[in-house]
DRENDO-1510 file (C-alpha; in Angstrom, 1 decimal, always signed):
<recs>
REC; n; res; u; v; w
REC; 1; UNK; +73.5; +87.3; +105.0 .
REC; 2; UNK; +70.6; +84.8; +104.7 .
REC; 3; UNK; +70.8; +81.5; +103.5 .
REC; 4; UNK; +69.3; +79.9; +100.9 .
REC; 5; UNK; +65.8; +78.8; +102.7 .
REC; 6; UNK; +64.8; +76.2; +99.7 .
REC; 7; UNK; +68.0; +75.0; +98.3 .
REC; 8; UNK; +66.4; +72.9; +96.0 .
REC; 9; UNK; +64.2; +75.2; +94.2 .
REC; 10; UNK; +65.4; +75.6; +90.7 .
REC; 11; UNK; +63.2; +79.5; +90.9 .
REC; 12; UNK; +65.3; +80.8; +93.7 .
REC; 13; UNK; +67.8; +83.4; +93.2 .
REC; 14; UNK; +70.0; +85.6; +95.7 .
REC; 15; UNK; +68.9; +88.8; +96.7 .
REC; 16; UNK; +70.3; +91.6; +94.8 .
REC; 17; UNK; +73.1; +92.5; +97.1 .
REC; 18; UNK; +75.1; +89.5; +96.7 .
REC; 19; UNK; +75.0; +89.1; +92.6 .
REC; 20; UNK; +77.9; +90.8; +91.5 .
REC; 21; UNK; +77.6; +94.2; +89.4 .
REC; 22; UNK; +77.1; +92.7; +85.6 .
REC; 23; UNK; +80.3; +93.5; +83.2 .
REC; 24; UNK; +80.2; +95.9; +80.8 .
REC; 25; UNK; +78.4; +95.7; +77.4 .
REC; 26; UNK; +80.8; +94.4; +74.8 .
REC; 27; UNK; +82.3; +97.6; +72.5 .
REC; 28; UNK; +83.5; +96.6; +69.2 .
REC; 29; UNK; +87.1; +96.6; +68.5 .
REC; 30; UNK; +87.9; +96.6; +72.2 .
REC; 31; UNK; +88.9; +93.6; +74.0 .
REC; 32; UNK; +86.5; +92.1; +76.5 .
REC; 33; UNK; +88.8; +91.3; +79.6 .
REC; 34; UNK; +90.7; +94.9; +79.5 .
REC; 35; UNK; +90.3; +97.0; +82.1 .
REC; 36; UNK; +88.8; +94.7; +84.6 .
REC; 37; UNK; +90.7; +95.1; +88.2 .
REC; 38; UNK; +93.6; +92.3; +88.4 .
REC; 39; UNK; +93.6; +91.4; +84.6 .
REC; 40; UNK; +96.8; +92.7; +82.8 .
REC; 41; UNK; +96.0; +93.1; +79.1 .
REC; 42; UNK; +96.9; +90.3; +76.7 .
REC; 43; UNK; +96.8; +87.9; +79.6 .
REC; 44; UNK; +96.1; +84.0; +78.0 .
REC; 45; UNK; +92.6; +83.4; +79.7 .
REC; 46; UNK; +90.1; +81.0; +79.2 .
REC; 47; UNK; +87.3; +82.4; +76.4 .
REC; 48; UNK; +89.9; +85.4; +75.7 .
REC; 49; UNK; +92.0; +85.9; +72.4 .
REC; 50; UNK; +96.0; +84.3; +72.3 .
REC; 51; UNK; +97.8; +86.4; +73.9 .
REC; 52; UNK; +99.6; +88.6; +71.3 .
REC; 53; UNK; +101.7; +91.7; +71.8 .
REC; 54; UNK; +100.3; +95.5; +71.9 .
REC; 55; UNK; +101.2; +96.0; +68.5 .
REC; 56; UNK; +100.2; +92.7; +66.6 .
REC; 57; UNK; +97.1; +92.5; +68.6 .
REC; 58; UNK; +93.6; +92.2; +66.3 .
REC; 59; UNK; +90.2; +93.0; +68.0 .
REC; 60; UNK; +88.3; +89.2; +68.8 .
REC; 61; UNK; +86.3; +88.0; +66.1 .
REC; 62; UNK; +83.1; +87.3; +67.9 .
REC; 63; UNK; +80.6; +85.3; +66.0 .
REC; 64; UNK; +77.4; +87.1; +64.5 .
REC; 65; UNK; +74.5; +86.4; +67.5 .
REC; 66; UNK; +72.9; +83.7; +65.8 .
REC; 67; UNK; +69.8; +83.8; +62.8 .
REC; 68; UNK; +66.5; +82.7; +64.4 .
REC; 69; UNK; +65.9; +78.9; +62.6 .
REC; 70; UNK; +64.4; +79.7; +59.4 .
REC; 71; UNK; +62.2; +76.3; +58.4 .
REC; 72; UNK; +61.8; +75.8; +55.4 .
REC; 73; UNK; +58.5; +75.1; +53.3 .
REC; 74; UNK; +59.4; +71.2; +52.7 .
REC; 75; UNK; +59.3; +70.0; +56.4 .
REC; 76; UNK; +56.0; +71.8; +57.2 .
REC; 77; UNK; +54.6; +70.7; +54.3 .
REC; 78; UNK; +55.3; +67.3; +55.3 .
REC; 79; UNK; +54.7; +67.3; +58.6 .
REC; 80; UNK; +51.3; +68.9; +57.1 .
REC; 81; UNK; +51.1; +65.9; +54.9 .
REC; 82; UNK; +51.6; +63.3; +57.4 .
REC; 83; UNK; +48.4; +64.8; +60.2 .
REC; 84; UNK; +46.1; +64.8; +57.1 .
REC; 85; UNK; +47.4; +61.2; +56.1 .
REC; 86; UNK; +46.5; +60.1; +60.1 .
REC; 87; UNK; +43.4; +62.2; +60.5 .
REC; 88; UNK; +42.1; +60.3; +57.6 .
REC; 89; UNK; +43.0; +57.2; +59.1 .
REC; 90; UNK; +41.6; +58.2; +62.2 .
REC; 91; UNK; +38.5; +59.1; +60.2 .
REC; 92; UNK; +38.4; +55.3; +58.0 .
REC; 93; UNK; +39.0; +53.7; +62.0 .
REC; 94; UNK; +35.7; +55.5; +63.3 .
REC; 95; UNK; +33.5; +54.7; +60.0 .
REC; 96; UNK; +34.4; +51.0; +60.2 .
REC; 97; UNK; +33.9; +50.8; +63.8 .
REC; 98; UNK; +30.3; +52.4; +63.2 .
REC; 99; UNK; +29.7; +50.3; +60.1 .
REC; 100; UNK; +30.4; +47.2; +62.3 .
REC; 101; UNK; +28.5; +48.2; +64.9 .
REC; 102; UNK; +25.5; +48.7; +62.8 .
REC; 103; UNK; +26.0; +45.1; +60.7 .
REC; 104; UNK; +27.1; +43.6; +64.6 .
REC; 105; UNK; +23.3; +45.3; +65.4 .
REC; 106; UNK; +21.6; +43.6; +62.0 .
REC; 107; UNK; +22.9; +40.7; +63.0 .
REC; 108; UNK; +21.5; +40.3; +66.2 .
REC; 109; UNK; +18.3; +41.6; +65.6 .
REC; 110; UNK; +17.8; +39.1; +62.5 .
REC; 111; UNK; +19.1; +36.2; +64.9 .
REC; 112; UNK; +16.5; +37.2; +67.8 .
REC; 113; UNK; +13.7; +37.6; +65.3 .
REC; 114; UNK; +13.1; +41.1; +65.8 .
REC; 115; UNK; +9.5; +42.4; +63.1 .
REC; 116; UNK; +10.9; +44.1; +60.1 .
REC; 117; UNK; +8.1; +46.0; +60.1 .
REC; 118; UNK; +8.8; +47.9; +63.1 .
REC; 119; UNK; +10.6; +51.5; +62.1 .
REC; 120; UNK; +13.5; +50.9; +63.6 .
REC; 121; UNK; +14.7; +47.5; +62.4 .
REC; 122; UNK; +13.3; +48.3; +59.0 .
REC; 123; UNK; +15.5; +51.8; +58.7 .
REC; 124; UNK; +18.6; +49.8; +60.0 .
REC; 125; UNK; +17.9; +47.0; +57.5 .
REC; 126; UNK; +17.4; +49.6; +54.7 .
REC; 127; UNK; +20.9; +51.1; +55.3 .
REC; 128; UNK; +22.9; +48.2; +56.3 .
REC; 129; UNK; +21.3; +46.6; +53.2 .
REC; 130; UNK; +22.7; +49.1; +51.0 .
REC; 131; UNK; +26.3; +48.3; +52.0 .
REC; 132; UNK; +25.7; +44.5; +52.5 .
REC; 133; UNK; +24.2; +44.1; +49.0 .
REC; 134; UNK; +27.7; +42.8; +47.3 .
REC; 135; UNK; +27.6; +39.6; +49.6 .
REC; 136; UNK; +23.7; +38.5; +49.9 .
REC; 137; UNK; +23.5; +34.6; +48.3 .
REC; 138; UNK; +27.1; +34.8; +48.8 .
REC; 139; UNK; +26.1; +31.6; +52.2 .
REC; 140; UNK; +22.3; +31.0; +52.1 .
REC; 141; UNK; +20.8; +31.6; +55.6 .
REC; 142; UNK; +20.0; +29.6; +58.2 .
REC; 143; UNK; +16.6; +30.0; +60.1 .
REC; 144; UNK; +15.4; +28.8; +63.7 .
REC; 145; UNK; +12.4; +28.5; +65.6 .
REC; 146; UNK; +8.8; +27.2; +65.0 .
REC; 147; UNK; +7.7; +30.5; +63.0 .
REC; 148; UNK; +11.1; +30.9; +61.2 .
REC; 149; UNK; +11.1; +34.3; +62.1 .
REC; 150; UNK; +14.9; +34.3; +63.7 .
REC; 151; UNK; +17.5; +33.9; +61.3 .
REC; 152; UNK; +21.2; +33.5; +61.3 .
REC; 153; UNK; +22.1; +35.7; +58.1 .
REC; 154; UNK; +25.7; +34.3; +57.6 .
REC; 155; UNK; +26.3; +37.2; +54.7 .
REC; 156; UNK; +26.0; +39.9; +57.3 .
REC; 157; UNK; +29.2; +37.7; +58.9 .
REC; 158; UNK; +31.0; +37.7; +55.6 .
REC; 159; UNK; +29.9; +41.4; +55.0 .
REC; 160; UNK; +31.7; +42.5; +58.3 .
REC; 161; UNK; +35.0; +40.4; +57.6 .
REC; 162; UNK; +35.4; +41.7; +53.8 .
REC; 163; UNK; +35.2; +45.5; +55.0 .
REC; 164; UNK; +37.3; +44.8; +58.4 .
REC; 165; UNK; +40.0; +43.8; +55.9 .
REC; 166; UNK; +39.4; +46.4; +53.2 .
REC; 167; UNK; +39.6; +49.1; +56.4 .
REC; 168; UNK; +42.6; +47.6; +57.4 .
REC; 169; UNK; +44.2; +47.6; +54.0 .
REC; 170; UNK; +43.3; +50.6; +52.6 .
REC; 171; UNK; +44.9; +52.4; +56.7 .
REC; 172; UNK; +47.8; +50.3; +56.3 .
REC; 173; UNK; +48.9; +51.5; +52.6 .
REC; 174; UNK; +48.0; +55.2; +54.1 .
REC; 175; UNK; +50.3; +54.3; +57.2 .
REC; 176; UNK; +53.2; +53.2; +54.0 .
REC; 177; UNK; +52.8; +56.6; +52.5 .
REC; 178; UNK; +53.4; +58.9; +55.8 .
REC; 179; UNK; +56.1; +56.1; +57.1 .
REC; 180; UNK; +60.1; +55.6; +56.0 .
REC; 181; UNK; +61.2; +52.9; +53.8 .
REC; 182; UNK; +62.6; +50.2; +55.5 .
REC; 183; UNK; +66.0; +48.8; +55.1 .
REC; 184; UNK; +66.3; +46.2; +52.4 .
REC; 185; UNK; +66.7; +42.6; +53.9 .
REC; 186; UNK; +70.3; +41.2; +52.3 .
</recs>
């Protein structure tokens, strides 16, 4: 006989010779301990019917193998429910990070002067204007330099703080609708 050569592998089994011979399938209406060497019938064992005489004695009442868990609709749709609510909160975190990038950009290229004639500066002042439109006049700028051509455009500033807080609103009222209510502070 050998011994175990990994005894703390959770894999390892015996070899074949030394598992015992498997007991018989289970027949219905038959008790499962009789006729096993050493077991009289109606013996009190552990797992095994009371112990009743010959001619009282009812077949076990095994339990029906259990049902495979059925879900229902209502947790899948939720769960459903609650991946669309945070990929669209994933989504709102990536457009506000790109639309602050772009008005961080604006910023500094209005600040360092940069031509607005070149094609570049003039696309990114085109579509950041679009978005930035609600809050021009809102502070009137500030320019620097002998030429005036650097400015410090304090509406971008205000632009970027009123849609950081709108982003953050609008994902934490999302975050309210997938989460549970709290418990009510007495």
């Amino acid at each position: 006989m050998q011994s175990n050569p990994n005894p703390n592998d959770p894999n390892y089994m015996p070899p074949i010779e030394q598992i015992p011979p498997a007991a018989p399938p289970y027949q219905p209406g038959q008790p499962g301990y009789q006729n096993q060497p050493g077991v009289p019938p109606y013996q009190n064992q552990p797992g095994a019917p009371y112990a009743t005489p010959p001619n009282q004695y009812r077949a076990p009442q095994y339990a029906a193998p259990p049902t495979p868990y059925a879900q229902s609709a209502a947790p899948q749709k939720k769960q459903a429910r609650k991946y669309g609510v945070a990929k669209v909160m994933d989504y709102l975190q990536w457009v506000l990070l790109a639309l602050e990038l772009l008005f961080l950009l604006r910023f500094v290229l209005k600040l360092i002067g940069a031509d607005p004639t070149n094609q570049f500066a003039a696309a990114l002042y085109t579509f950041t204007g679009f978005f930035l439109a609600p809050f021009e006049g809102i502070v009137p700028s500030t320019t620097l330099g002998a030429n005036g051509n650097a400015v410090i455009e304090w509406s971008t500033l205000v632009g970027m703080a009123v849609y950081a807080l709108l982003f953050y609103l609008v994902r934490y009222l999302l975050r309210i609708t997938i989460s549970r209510p709290r418990e009510p502070i007495a």
